[in-house]
Each structure stands twice: as C-alpha cells, then as structure tokens.
C-alpha positions in Angstrom: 0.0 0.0 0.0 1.5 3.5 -0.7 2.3 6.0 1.9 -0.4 8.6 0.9 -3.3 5.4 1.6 -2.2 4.8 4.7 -4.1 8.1 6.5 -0.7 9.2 8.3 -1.2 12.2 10.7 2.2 13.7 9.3 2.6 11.4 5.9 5.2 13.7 4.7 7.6 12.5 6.8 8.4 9.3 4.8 9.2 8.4 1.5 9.4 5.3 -0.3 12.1 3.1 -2.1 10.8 4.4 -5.1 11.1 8.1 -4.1 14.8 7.1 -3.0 15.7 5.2 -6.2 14.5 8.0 -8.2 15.9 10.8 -6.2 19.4 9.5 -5.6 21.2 12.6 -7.4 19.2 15.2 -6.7 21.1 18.6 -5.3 19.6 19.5 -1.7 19.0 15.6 -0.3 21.0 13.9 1.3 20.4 10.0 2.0 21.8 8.5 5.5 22.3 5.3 6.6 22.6 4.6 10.4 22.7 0.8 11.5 23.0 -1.1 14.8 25.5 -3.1 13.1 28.2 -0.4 12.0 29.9 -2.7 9.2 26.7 -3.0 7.0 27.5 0.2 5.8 31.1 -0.6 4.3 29.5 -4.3 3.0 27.1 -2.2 0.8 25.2 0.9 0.9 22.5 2.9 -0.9 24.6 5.2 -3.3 25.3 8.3 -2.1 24.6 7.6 1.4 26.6 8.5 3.8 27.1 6.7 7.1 26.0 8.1 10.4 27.0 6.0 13.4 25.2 6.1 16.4 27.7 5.4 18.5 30.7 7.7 17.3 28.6 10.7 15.4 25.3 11.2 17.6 26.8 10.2 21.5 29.6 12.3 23.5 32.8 10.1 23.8 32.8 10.7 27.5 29.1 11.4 29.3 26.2 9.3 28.7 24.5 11.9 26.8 24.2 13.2 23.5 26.8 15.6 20.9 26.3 19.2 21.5 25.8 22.3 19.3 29.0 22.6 18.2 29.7 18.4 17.2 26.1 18.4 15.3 27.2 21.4 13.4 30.6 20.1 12.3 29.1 16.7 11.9 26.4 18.3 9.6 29.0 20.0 7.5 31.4 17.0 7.2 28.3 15.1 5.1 27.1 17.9 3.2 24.4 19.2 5.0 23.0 22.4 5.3 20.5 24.2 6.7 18.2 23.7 3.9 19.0 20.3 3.1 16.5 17.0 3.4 17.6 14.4 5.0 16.2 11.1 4.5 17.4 8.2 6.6 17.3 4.7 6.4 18.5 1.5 8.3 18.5 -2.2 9.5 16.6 -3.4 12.3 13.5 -2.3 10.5 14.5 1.5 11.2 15.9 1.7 14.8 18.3 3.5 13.6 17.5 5.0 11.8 14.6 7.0 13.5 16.7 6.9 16.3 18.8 9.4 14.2 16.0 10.8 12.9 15.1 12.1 16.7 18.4 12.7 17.4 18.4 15.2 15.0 15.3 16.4 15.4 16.9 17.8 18.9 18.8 20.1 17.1 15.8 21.3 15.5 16.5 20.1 12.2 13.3 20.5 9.9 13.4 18.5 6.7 13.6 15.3 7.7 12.5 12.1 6.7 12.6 8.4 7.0 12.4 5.6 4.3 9.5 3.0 4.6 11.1 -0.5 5.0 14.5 0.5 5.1 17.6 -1.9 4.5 15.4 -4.8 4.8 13.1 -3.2 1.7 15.2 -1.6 -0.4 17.0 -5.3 -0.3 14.3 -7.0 -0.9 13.7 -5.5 -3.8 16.9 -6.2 -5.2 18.1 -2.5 -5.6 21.6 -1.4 -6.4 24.1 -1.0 -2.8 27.5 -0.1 -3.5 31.1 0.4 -1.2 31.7 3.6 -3.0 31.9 6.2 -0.3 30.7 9.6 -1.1 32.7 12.5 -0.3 30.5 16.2 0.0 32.0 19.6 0.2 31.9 21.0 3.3 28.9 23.2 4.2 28.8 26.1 6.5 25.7 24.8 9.1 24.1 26.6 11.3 23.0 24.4 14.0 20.9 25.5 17.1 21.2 24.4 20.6 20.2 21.2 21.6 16.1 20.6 22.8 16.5 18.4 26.0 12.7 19.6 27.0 10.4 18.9 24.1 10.5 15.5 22.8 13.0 14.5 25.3 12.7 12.9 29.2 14.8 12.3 32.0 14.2 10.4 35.0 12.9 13.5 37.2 10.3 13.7 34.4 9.6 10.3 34.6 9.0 10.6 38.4 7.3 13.1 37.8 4.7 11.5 35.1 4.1 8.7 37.5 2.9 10.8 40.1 0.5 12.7 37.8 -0.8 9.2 36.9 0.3 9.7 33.1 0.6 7.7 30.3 4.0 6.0 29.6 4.6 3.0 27.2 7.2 0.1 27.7 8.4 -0.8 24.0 10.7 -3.6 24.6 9.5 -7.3 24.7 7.2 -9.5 27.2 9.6 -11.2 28.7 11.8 -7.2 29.4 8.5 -6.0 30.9 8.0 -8.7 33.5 11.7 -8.7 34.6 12.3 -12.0 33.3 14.7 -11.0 31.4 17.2 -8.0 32.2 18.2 -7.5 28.2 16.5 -8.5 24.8 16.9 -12.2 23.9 20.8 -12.6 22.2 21.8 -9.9 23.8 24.3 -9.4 26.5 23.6 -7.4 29.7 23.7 -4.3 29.1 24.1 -3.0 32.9 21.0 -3.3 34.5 20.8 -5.0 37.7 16.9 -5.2 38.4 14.0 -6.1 36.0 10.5 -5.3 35.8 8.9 -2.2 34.1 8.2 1.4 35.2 5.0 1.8 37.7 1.7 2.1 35.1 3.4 1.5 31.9 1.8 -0.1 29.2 3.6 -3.0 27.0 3.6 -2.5 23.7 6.2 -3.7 22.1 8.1 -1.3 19.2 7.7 -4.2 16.6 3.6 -4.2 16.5 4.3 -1.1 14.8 6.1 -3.2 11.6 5.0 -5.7 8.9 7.1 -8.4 9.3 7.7 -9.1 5.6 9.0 -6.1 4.5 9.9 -4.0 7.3 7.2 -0.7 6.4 4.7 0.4 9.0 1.6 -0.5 9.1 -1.8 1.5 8.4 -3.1 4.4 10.6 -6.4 2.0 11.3 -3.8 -0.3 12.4 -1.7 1.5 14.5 -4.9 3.1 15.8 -6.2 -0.4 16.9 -2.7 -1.2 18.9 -2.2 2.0 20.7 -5.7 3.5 20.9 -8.2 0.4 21.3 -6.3 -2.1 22.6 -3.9 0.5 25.3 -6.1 3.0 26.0 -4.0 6.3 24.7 -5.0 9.4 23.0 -3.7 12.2 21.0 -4.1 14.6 23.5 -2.2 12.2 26.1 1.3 13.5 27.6 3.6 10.2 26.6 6.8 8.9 27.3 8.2 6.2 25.9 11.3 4.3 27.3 13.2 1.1 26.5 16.8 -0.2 27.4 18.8 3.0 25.9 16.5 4.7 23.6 16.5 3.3 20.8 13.4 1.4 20.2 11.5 3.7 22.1 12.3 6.7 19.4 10.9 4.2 17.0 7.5 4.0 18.9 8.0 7.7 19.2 8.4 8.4 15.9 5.2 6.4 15.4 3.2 8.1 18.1 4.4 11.5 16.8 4.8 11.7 13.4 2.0 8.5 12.0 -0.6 9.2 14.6 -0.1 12.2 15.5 0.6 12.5 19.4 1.7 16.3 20.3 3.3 15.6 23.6 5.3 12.5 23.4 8.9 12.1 24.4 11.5 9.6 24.5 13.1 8.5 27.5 16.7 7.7 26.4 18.0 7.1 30.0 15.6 3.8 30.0 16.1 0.8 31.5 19.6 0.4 31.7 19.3 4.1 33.9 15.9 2.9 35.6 17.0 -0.2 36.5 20.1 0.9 38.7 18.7 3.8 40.2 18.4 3.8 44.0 14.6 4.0 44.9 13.8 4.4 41.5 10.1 2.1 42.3 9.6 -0.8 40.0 7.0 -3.4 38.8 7.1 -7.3 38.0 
C-alpha cells in the first residue's frame, strides 16, 4: 500500500524506495544510513549515502549523553548538510536506527527530515543497487541550534514526575523485558542493568507491533490506531513517554506516536532501563 493510503497524521515525513531510487542525485538531499551493526554500511550501501554512526557521530565520547551544538554542526558539515538540506534516513533493524537518528536530529531542531518505509530490509528485498563507494560532499557552512533536552526528550525526574500525575508511559521492549524475566533483549548481553521489571503504570507495547514483518514498512493508521488507541487506551491529547533499554526502540515507537498518529506531547526516555534499573529508589514493577 502506498504511503499517501495509509491516513498518516504527518505522511510527509516518509518516502518510499521508489522516491529514494528516483531521487538518488538530486542537489539538496542527502540519504543517511545509520545501522546497529556499524559494518553493513562498508559491506554495501545505498549510493550516495553517507554513514552516520550512532555510537561515534550522535553520542559524547565521555558522558552518557548526546553531541552538543557545536559536534552536530561540524558533523552536519562533514556530510554535506546544510540548513536547507532533506535528510532522509534509512537503516537495518526495520529503522531503529535509523529514526533513532531521525530524533536525534530532530533535537537540534533540524526540519526537513524524513525516514524511508522499510528500510535496508526493503530496499534489499527489492533487489536494488548497494554499492562500497563512499561519497565525499563539500563542506557546508551549518548553522545548527542548541540542543532541545525539553520537548520531545525525558529524564528520569520527568519520569517521576509522570508517574505521580498518573500519566501515560509506554514500555516498548519485549514480554519477557517488561515482566523482569529478562534484564536485556533475547541474544543480547547485559547491558548493565541490575533489576527487571517495568516502570510503575506503563503499558507493554512492544516497538515491533508497529512493523509488517515481511517487508519492514509500517503498518496502516487503522492499524496503529487499533494497537495503541483500542487495545492500550491512549490518545492524541495524552502526555507520553516512551522508554526502552537505551532509547532506541523507544524513538521508533516515538516516531510512530508522533509523526503516523499524530501525538503532540510525546517524548522519548533515552536514559531507560539500563538508567531505571540501577537507580536507587527508583520504584519498579514485576
């Protein structure tokens, strides 16, 4: 089904492997690929894309927290980007990534962005042309803003805080995650936490109900209407957070919530699990 048919809140903010394929050269877009598996780039790539990796190009070195002004801006410039540029980004993992990237950058305020339906997994299935060629882009003189920690972004003092109100906050990461059965996704190692269980009142909805299965795209409005709305209760006019392990697969479900459906206040709770789940006090559920 095309994107337009689907009745997306915000449908502009994805494109297809057919936009992509036909838009590969075009002067003001550039295509980015950002992977949980940082060599899938170099083993073939989307021409043109460039690489953005989570773990060296969107996280301090030091801190557990996010590049600043200045690091967005010379990372902007070192791909080609400018102010007026469209980014469009794509992935594996059915889009983690990749709209983990997409939110990173929508901290910096970044305003044509985009993300492309089915990602790696599509664009493979469909036998399209990957290459190694890596693209080099002159430099470009970006103007980047400070960094948005309040808007679509929470911290465990908002999280506190939500509980206490008796607000809505959705727990993306598998079954067996939620009831503390398991401190980490299934062939995973540990990634630090030392309790399990979930967040007091948060809902289970796993990030992959979002996704069909076969080809990685998301599914319908009606659809994602039926999961969040009928069968979990929320809203658009609901004040969300959604959390994970370390942010990532919540900014999936928030890119879902925000951009598909059309949620106004929802925010991503990057800290997560592997913050909740070593915090003294912090109160949790099995």
């Amino acid at each position: 089904m095309k994107i337009e048919d689907r009745k997306y809140a915000h449908p502009e903010v994805l494109v297809s492997t057919d936009f992509v394929a036909d838009h590969l050269k075009e002067e003001g877009i550039r295509i980015i690929e950002s992977n949980e598996d940082q060599l899938l780039y170099s083993s073939g790539h989307i021409p043109g894309a460039v690489h953005v990796d989570w773990t060296k190009d969107l996280n301090d070195q030091v801190i557990r927290d996010y590049l600043n002004k200045d690091s967005f801006k010379k990372l902007m410039s070192r791909i080609g980007a400018s102010n007026n540029t469209t980014v469009i980004f794509y992935g594996d993992k059915n889009n983690w990534w990749a709209c983990y990237a997409y939110w990173v950058f929508k901290l910096f305020g970044h305003v044509k962005a985009k993300v492309m339906d089915g990602g790696r997994l599509k664009w493979e299935i469909e036998k399209r042309e990957l290459t190694r060629d890596v693209p080099t882009y002159p430099e470009t003189k970006y103007k980047a803003k400070e960094r948005d920690d309040k808007t679509i972004r929470a911290f465990r003092v908002d999280v506190l805080k939500h509980i206490s109100a008796g607000q809505k906050l959705v727990d993306v990461r598998s079954p067996e995650e939620y009831s503390g059965e398991r401190l980490h996704m299934p062939n995973y190692p540990n990634e630090g936490a030392l309790r399990g269980g979930h967040i007091p009142g948060a809902k289970s909805i796993p990030w992959a109900k979002a996704i069909n299965p076969d080809d990685g795209t998301f599914k319908t409005s009606e659809e994602l209407k039926k999961i969040y709305e009928h069968e979990n209760n929320l809203n658009t006019k609901d004040d969300v957070i959604a959390y994970c392990r370390i942010g990532e697969r919540s900014s999936h479900t928030w890119f879902v919530l925000k951009n598909l459906l059309g949620y106004d206040n929802v925010r991503n709770y990057d800290g997560s699990w592997t913050e909740w789940g070593n915090l003294v006090g912090a109160p949790i559920e099995k």
